[in-house]
C-alpha positions in Angstrom: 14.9 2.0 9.2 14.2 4.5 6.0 17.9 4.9 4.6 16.4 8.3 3.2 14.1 9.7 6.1 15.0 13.5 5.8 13.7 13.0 1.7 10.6 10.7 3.0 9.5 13.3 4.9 10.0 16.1 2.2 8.0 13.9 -0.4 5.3 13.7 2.6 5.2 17.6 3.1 5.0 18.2 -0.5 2.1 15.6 -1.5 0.1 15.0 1.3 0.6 17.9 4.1 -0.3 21.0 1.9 -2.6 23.1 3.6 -2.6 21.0 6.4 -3.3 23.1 10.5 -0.3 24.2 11.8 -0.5 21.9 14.6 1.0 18.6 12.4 4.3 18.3 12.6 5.9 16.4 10.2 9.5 15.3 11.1 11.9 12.3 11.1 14.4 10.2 13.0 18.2 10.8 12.3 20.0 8.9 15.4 19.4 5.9 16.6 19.5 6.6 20.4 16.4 8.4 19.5 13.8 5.9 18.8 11.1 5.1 20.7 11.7 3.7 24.1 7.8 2.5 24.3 6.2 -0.6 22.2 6.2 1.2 18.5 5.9 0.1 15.4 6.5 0.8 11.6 3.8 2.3 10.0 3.4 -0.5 7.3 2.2 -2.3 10.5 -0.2 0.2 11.4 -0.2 3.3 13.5 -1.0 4.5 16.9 -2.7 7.4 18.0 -2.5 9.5 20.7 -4.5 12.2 22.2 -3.3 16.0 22.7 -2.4 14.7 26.3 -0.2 12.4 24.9 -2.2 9.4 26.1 -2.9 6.1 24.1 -5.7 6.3 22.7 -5.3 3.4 19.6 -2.7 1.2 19.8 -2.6 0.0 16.5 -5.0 0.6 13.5 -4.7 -2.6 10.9 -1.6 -3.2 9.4 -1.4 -1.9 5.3 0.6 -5.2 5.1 -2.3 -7.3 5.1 -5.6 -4.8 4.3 -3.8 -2.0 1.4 -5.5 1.1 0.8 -8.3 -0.6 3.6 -5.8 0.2 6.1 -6.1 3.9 5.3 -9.9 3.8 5.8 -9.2 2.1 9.2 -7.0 5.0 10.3 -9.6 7.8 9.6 -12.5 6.2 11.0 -10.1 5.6 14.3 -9.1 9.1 14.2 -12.8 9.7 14.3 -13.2 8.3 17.0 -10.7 9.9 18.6 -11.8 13.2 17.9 -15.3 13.2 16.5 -15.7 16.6 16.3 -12.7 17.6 13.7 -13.6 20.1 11.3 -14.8 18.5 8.1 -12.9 19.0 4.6 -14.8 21.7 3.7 -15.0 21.9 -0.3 -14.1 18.6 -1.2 -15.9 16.0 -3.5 -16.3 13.3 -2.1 -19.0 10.1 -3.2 -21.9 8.2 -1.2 -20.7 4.9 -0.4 -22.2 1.8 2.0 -25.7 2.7 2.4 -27.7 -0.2 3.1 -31.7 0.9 3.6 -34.0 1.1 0.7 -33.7 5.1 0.8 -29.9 5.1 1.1 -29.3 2.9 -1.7 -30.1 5.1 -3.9 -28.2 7.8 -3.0 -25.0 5.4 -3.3 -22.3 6.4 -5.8 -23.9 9.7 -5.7 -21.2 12.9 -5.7 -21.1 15.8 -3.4 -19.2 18.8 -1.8 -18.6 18.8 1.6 -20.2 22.3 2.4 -20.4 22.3 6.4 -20.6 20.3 9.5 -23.7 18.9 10.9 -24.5 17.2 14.4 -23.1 14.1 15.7 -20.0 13.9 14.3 -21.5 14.4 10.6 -21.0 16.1 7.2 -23.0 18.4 5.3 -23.0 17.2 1.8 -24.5 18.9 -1.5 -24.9 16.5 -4.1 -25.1 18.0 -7.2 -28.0 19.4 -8.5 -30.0 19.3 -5.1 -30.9 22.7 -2.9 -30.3 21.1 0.2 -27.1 19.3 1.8 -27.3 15.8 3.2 -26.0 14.9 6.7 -23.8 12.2 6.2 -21.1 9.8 8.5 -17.7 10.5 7.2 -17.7 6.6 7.2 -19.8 6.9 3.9 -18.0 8.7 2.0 -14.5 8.2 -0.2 -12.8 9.6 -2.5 -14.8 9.6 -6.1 -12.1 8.3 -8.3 -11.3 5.9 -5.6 -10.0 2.6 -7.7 -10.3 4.4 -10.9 -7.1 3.9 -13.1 -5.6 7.2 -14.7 -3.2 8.9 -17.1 -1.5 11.3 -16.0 -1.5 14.8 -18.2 -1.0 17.9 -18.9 1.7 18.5 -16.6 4.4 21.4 -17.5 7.2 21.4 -14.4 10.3 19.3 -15.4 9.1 16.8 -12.5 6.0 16.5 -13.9 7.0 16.2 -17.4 8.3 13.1 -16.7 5.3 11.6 -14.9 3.0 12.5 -18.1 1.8 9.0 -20.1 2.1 7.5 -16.7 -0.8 5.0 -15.5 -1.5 4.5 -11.9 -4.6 3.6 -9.3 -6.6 6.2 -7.2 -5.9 5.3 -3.9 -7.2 8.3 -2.4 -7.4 11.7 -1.6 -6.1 14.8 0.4 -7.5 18.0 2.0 -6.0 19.9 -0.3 -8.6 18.7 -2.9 -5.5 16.5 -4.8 -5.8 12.5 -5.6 -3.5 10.3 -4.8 -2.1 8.3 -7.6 -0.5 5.2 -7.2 2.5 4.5 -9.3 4.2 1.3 -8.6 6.4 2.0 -5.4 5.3 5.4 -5.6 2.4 7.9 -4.6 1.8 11.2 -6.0 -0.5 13.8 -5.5 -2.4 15.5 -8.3 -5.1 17.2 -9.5 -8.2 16.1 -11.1 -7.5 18.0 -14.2 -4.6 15.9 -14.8 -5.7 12.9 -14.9 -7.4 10.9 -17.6 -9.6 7.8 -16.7 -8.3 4.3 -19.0 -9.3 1.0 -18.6 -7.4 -0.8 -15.8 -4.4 -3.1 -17.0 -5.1 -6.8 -17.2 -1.6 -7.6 -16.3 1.0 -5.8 -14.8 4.5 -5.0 -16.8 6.0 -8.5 -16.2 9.6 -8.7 -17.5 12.0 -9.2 -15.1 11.9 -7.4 -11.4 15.2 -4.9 -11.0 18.7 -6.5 -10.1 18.7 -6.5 -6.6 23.0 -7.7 -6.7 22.8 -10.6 -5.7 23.4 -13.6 -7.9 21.8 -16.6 -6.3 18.9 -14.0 -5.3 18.2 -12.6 -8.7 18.3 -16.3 -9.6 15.9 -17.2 -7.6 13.8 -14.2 -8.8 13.7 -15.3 -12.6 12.5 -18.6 -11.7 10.1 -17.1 -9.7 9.0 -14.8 -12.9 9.0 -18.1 -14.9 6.7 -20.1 -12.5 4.2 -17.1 -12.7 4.5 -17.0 -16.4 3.4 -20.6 -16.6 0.5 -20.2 -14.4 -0.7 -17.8 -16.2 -0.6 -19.1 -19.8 -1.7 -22.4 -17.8 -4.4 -21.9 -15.3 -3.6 -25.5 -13.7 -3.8 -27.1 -10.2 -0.4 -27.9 -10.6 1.3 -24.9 -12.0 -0.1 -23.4 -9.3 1.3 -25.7 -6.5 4.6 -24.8 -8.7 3.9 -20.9 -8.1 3.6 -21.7 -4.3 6.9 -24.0 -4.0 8.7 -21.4 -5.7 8.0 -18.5 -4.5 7.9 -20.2 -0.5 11.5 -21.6 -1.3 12.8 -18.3 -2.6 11.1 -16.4 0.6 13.1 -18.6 2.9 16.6 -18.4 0.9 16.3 -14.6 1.1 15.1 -13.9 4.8 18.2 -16.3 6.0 20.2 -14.3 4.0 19.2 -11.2 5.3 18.9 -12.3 8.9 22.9 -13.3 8.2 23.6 -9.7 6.7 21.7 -7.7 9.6 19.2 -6.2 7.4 16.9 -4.0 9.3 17.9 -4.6 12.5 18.4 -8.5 12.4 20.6 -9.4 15.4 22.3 -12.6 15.9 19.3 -14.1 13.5 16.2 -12.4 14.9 15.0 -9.3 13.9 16.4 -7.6 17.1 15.8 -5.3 20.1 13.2 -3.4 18.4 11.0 -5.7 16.4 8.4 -3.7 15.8 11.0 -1.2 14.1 12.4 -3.8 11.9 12.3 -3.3 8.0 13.1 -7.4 8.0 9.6 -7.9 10.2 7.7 -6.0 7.4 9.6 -7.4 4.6 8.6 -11.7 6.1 5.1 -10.2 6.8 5.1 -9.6 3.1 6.3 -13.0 1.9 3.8 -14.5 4.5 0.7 -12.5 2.7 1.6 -13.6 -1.0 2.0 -17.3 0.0 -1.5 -17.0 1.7 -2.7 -15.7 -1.5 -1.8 -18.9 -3.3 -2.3 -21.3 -0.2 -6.1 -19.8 -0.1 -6.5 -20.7 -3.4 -5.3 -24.1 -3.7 -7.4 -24.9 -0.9 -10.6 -23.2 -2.5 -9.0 -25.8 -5.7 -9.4 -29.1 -3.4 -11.4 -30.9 -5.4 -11.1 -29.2 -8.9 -9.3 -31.9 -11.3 -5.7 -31.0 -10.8 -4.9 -31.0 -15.1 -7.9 -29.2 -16.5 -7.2 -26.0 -18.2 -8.9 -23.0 -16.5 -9.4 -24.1 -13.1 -7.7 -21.8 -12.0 -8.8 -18.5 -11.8 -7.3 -16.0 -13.4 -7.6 -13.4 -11.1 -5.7 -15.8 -8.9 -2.8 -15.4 -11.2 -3.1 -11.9 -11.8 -2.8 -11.0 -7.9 0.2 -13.3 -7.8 1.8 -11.7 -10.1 0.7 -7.8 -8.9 1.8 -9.0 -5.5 4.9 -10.7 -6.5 6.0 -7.7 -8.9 4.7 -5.3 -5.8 7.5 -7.1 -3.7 10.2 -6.9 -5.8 9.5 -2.9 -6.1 8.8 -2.0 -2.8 11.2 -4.2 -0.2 13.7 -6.2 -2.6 14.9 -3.1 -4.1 15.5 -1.9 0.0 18.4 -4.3 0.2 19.7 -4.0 -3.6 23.7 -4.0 -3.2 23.9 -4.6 0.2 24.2 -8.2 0.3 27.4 -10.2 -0.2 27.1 -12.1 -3.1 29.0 -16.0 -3.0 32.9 -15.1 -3.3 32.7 -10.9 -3.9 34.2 -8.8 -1.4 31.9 -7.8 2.0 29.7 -5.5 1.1 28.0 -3.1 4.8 24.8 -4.3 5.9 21.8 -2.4 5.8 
């Protein structure tokens, strides 16, 4: 499924596992005849979690496909549940989120260490500048930077030399008192000190998506760029029908041609044995959410004048073209090369 598993799991150890309990173990697949033989999934699908006993416990948290960085939040309060008494992250800063009575509305957006654990499942946290800590549900608190935008700087290691200037989202953090930083198809983990708050982009870098190999495909993909252009120097009724047609044509095209190439476990047309396993199940999920995202708004659009500049939002453009950009970044380039282009030579399947 991952064509680089053994260095998916390395990048995992190094951001996201440091100082993690000895108990996680962090490994990876390398032979086929050793997947699972029970109903499993990809993790972009959402995950399921089992006790120390090895029993079910969760069979599947929501699916990142759909919810994003909400999917993540799923998985921790499920793992909550699963074991409510975990030791809390002891020394991280975390902010008051979710409160809804009189009293705790106030403390929203408030910031805190996590100094202790109190009863019932809950944290001790010290906001700053009070004597005494709080006890608070983990479900009410996040990550302070959580959906802030950053620079990244300051770093001196020839890795992160090259990720200095870089802009990306918090989309988290980790135990080890980094924040996750999302950078297009990647997510690194830094520390606060490094990063530098900016004002979010109004548009993402919309040139043209990476080659992917295939002519009719990367075609299809700068008409696609041209339809969202239009919509969004047009906010119209019908450039956005356009967006939809073209991007829903396009999706089509490509998932019959990677059905016919086998990508991702595609057999005979389907996506195979193991469905749940199959990069081609994630990658039509994905074309099914950003044709939703344009089919909800047309329908929100049903009795706006059809011609009149503006009546479309422009947030509505501005997802499309995140989501469509997002795409490109994180499954086209998965099958870049590995497609036979009309009258080259055969090329392997994925």
């Amino acid at each position: 499924v991952d064509p680089s598993a053994l260095s998916t799991a390395m990048d995992f150890e190094r951001n996201y596992f440091r100082g993690a309990p000895p108990s996680l173990l962090n490994g990876f697949i390398d032979s086929q005849v050793d997947f699972p033989t029970f109903q499993a999934k990809l993790g972009c699908q959402g995950f399921a979690i089992f006790d120390a006993a090895r029993n079910l416990k969760v069979s599947g948290t929501l699916p990142w496909m759909q919810h994003r960085d909400s999917a993540f939040r799923d998985l921790e309060r499920k793992l909550r549940q699963v074991m409510p008494y975990a030791p809390p992250p002891v020394g991280r800063r975390l902010r008051i989120h979710g409160l809804a009575s009189a009293k705790g509305a106030a403390l929203n957006s408030q910031v805190g260490e996590v100094v202790g654990a109190g009863d019932n499942g809950r944290w001790l946290v010290r906001l700053d500048g009070a004597a005494e800590p709080l006890a608070m549900k983990p479900d009410n608190l996040e990550e302070p930077m959580l959906g802030m935008w950053v620079r990244i700087c300051g770093l001196t290691s020839t890795k992160g030399l090259a990720l200095n200037g870089q802009v990306g989202e918090v989309v988290g953090g980790t135990d080890s008192k980094r924040v996750s930083v999302r950078l297009g198809q990647e997510t690194v983990a830094l520390r606060q000190e490094n990063l530098e708050e900016v004002d979010q982009p109004e548009d993402e870098k919309f040139g043209a998506v990476e080659s992917v190999g295939h002519a009719e495909m990367d075609a299809d993909h700068d008409k696609c760029i041209a339809a969202l252009r239009a919509l969004k120097e047009k906010l119209t009724v019908p450039t956005l029908q356009a967006v939809r047609h073209e991007l829903s044509d396009h999706f089509q095209q490509e998932e019959q041609l990677l059905r016919k190439a086998g990508f991702g476990g595609a057999v005979d047309g389907e996506s195979g044995s193991m469905a749940g396993l199959s990069a081609l199940e994630s990658h039509t999920n994905d074309h099914s959410r950003i044709v939703a995202i344009a089919d909800e708004a047309l329908a929100k659009l049903d009795t706006a004048c059809g011609g009149v500049e503006g009546a479309v939002p422009k947030a509505t453009a501005v997802e499309l073209i995140r989501a469509f950009v997002e795409h490109a970044t994180l499954y086209d380039s998965l099958y870049a090369g590995k497609l036979e282009s009309p009258g080259s030579a055969a090329s392997p399947a994925a």
